[in-house]
C-alpha positions as CSV (number, residue, x, y, z in Angstrom):
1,X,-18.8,-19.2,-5.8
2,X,-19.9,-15.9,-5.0
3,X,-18.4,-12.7,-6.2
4,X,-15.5,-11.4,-3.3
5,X,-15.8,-7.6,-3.8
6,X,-12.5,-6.1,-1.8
7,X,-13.6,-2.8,-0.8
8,X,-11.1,-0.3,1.2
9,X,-9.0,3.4,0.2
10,X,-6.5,3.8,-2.0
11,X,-3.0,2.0,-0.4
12,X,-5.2,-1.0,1.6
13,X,-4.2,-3.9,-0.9
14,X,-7.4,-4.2,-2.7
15,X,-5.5,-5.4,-5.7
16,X,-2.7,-7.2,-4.4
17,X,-4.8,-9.3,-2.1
18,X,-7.3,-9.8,-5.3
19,X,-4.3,-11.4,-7.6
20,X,-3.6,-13.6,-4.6
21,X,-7.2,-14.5,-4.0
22,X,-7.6,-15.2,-7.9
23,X,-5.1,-17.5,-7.6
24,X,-6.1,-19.7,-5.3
25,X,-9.9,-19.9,-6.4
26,X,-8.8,-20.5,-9.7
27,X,-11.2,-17.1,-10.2
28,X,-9.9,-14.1,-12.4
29,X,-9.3,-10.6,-11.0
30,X,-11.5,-7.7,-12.4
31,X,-10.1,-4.6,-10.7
32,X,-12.3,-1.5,-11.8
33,X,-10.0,1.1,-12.0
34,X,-8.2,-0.2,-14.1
35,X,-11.4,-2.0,-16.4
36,X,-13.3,1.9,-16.6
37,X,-9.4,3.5,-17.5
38,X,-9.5,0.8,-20.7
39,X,-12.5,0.7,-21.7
40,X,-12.5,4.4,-21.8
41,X,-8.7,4.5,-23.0
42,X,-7.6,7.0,-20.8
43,X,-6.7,7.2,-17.0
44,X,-8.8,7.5,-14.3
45,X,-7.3,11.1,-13.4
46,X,-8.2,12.1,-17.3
47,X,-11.3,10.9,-16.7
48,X,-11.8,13.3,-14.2
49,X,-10.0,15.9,-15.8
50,X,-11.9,15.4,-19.1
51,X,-15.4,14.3,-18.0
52,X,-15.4,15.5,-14.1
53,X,-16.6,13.0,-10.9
54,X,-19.9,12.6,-11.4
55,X,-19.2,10.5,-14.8
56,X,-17.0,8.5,-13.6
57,X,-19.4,7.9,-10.8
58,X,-21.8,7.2,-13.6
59,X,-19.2,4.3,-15.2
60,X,-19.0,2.7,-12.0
61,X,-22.5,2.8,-11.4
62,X,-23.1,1.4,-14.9
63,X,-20.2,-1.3,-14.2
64,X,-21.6,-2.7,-11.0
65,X,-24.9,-3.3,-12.8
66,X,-22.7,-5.2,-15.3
67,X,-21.4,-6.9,-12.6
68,X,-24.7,-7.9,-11.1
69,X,-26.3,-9.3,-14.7
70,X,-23.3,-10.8,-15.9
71,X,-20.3,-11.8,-13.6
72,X,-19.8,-14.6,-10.7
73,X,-17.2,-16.2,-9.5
74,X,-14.9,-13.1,-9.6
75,X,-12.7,-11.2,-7.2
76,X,-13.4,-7.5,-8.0
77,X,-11.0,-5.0,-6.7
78,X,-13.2,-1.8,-6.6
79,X,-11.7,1.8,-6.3
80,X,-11.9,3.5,-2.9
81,X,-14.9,5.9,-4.0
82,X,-17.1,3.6,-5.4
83,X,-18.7,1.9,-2.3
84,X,-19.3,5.8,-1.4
85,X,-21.4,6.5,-4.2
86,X,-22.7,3.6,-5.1
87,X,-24.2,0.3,-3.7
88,X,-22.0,-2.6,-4.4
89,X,-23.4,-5.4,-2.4
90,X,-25.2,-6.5,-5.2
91,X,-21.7,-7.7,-6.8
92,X,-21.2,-10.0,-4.2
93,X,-19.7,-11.0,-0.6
94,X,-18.3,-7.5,0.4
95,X,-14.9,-7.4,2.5
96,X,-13.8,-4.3,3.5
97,X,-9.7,-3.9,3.9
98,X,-9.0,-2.0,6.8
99,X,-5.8,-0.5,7.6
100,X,-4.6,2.7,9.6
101,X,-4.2,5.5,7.6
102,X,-0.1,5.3,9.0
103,X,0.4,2.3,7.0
104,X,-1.0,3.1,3.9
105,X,0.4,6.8,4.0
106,X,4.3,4.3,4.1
107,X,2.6,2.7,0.5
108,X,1.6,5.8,-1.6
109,X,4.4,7.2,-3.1
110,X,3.9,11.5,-4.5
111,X,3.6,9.5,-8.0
112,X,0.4,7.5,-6.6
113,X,-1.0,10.6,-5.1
114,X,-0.6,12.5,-8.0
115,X,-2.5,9.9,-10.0
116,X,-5.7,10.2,-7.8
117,X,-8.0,12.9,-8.7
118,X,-9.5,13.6,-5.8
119,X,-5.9,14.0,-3.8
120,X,-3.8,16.7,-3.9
121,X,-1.5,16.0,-0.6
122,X,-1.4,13.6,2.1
123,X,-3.7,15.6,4.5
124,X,-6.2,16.0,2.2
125,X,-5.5,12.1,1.9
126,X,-6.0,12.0,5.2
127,X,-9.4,14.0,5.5
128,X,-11.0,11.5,3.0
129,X,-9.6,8.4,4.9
130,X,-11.1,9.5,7.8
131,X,-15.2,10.7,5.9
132,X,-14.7,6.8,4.2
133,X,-14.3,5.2,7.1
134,X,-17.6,4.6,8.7
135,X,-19.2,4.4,5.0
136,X,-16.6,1.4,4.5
137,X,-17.9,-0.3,7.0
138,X,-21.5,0.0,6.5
139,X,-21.0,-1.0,2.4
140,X,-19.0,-4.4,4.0
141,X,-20.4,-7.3,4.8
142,X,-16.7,-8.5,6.7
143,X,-13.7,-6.2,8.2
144,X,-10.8,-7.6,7.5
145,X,-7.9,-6.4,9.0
146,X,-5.1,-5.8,6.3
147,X,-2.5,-4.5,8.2
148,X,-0.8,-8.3,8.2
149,X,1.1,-10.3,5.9
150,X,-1.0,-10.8,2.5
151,X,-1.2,-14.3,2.8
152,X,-3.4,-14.2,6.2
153,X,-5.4,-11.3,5.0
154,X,-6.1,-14.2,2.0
155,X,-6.6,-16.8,5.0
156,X,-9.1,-14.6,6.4
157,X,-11.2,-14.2,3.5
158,X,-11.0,-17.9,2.6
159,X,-13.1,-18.3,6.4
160,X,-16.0,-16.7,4.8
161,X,-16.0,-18.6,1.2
162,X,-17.4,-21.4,1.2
């Protein structure tokens, strides 16, 4: 099986559809958020804070060519900036997670938001939801629609895997 690379901002289910996804192909779940915040033992917002954007753009750059030499049959849950500033086809079949910004604006808790670097507030939220939206779609080689239950986003992406 080919890589799945879930792609999508911050609230879409990236994760949560991955774990489910990783179940069923009997595939693990690399999400890379959460891979760059250990391996660098530190958050992803003291990253920033520490190192500034363009070095974590730098570890995700260096992960996806990781990813490219080394990994298959994964799900890989990317963060919501790295199919911005980087190419991730390479990783694998790219579905993008598309919800209205309504519905993930009822997921992020002030905790959440405050954990993202590059958001201070939900309009600001809001103004990168919109920029990413178009770039989503080019980066994807599927939409999925992920405002449904998890289990038929999961249905969905099954169609495409052979």
């Amino acid at each position: 099986m080919k890589n799945i690379v879930l792609i999508g901002f911050m609230g879409s289910g990236k994760t949560t559809v991955g774990t489910h996804l990783a179940r069923y192909t009997k595939s693990y779940l690399i999400d890379t958020d959460m891979l760059i915040a250990a391996q660098n033992s530190q958050s992803i917002k003291n990253i920033f804070e520490n190192y500034g954007e363009e070095y974590f753009r730098k570890l995700e750059a260096d992960f996806i060519q990781w990813v490219e030499k080394n990994i298959q049959n994964a799900i890989i849950a990317t963060g919501g900036g790295m199919p911005i500033f980087n190419p991730v086809r390479g990783m694998g079949k790219v579905f993008y997670l598309k919800i209205d910004f309504e519905k993930i604006q009822k997921r992020l808790t002030q905790t959440e938001l405050d954990s993202r670097p590059l958001l201070k507030n939900i309009s600001e939220a809001y103004e990168i939801y919109k920029n990413r939206q178009t770039l989503y779609a080019k980066s994807a080689d599927i939409i999925i629609n992920a405002d449904q239950p998890i289990d038929k986003v999961v249905s969905e992406i099954l169609k495409y895997i052979p």
